[in-house]
C-alpha positions in Angstrom: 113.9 91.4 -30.6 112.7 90.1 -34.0 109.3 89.5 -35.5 108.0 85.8 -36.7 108.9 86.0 -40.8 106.7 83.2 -41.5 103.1 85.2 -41.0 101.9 86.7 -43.9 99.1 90.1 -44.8 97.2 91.5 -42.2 99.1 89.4 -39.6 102.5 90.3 -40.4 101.3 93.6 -41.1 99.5 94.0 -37.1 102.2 92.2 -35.7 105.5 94.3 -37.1 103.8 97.5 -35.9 102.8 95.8 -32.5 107.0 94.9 -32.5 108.0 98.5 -33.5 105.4 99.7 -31.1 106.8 97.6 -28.3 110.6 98.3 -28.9 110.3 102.2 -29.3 108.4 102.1 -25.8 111.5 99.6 -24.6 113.7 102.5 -25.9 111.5 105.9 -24.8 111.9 104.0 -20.9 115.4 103.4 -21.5 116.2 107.1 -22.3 114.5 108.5 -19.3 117.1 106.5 -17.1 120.1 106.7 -19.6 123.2 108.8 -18.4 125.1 111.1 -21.0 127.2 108.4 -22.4 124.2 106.3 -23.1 122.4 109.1 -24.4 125.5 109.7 -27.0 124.9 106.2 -28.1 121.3 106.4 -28.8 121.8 109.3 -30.4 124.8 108.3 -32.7 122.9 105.7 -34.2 119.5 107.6 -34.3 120.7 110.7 -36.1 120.5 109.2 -39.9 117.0 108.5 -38.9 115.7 111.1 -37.6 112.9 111.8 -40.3 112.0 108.4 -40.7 111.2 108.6 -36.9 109.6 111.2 -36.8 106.9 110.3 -39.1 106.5 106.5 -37.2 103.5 107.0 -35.1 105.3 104.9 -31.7 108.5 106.3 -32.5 107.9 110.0 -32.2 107.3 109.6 -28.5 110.4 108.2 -28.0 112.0 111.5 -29.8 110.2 113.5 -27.6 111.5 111.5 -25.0 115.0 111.6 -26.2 115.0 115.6 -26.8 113.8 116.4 -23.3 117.1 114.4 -21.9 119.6 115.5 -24.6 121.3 118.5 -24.2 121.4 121.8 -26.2 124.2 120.7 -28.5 122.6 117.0 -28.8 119.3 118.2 -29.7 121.3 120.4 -32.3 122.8 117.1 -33.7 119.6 115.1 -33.9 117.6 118.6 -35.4 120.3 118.7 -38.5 119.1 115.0 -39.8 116.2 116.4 -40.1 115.5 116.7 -44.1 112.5 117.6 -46.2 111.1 115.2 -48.7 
């Protein structure tokens, strides 16, 4: 899913958080029904964003979501990408 490039200020603004908001809910239902494998996936390409998501104010409920289904050793994975600015 992509948002409309042709809006500009306050609408593009509104409507790329409404999009972000939208696909990390997509995403945080998606992980409560995802097996291992699927969770490896998600996680794989999450990892070198891990800060960056936990600072977005939709996406952090998808972390929670994903840490309550990884296991100990993914939640390890995810928890060393975490870096302080």
């Amino acid at each position: 899913m992509s948002c409309p490039n042709h809006l500009q200020g306050p609408s593009k603004r509104w409507l790329g958080e409404t999009c972000l908001m939208f696909m990390a809910r997509i995403i945080q239902m998606f992980i409560a029904n995802a097996n291992g494998p699927e969770l490896e996936i998600i996680i794989k390409e999450l990892s070198p964003h891990v800060a960056e998501v936990l600072l977005d104010p939709h996406a952090n409920y998808m972390f929670q979501s994903l840490m309550q289904a990884a296991s100990p050793q993914q939640r390890y994975t995810l928890l060393l990408n975490v870096r302080v600015y």
